[in-house]
Phi, psi and omega in degrees: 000129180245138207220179181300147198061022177067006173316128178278172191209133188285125166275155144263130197287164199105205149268331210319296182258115161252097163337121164292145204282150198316321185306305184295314174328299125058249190296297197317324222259314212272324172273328211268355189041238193276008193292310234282331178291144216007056162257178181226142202269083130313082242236126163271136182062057215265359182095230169221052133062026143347275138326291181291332163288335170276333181266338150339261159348297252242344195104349175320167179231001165201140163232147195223151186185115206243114192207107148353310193275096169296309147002293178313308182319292207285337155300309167319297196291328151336296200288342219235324204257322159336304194257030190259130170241162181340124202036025138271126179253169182192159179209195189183124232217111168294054208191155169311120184318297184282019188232338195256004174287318168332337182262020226203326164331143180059011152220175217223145175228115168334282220225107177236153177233151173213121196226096203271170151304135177304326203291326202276095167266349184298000203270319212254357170272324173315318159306294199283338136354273176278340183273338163309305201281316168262033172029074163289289210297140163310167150272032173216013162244210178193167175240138179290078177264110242238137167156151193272104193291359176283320242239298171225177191226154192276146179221153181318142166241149182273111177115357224198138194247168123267106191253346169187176186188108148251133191250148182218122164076216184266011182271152165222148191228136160218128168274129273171124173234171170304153161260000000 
């Protein structure tokens, strides 16, 4: 897998983890554009830390990644300590998505992106939720939700707006703001 400046990136073998695919990535990175430089990151579900690695790449200036597999965790952190260049951080946080965001009370992220396995779809109004309810997102950033429109379709959340939706394929990223 290759991300900005054409950097490779280490996988997880298997089915386990599904990368977002480049085009949409892309898409994420081209709407949220030159904003994403000294910012803070959130990468939900992160996979094998993709997403935090192009906002790495992108100028962030902190990335955070809450990602269940351990085997991936230990990937991230490979990848994300690759492309980190001097006084950016990043961490990568082990645990079940609804139990380990909860440790993120009291900070704020520009930018989250949440891309849960398509399977889970139970994850994401509950996801979208806690992020509300412990005012993660800034009030000048957003959130990315990444999911498949067969399998859920995006909804009001109480603090959170739906402010646009583009679909490539069978992805759809629909986005969220503070109200």
């Amino acid at each position: 897998m290759r991300i900005y400046g054409n950097r490779q990136l280490k996988t997880v073998p298997g089915q386990r983890t599904r990368p977002t695919a480049a085009r949409v990535r892309e898409a994420l990175f081209n709407i949220w554009g030159d904003r994403i430089a000294h910012s803070r990151w959130l990468d939900l579900c992160a996979g094998n830390g993709s997403m935090g690695a192009e906002a790495l790449c992108r100028g962030a200036n902190q990335v955070v990644g809450i990602e269940q597999y351990g085997k991936a965790c230990k990937i991230i952190e490979q990848n994300w300590q690759q492309v980190a260049t001097p006084g950016q951080t990043h961490k990568v946080l082990k645990g079940d998505v609804l139990v380990t965001i909860k440790k993120l009370a009291g900070q704020q992220f520009d930018w989250i992106y949440f891309d849960p396995p398509y399977d889970n779809s139970y994850l994401y109004l509950p996801v979208l939720k806690a992020i509300a309810s412990l005012k993660l997102v800034t009030p000048e950033g957003a959130i990315a939700v990444e999911h498949n429109p067969r399998l859920w379709q995006a909804k009001e959340v109480p603090g959170l707006e739906i402010y646009r939706t583009k679909s490539y394929g069978n992805t759809t990223l629909s986005f969220y703001a503070v109200q």
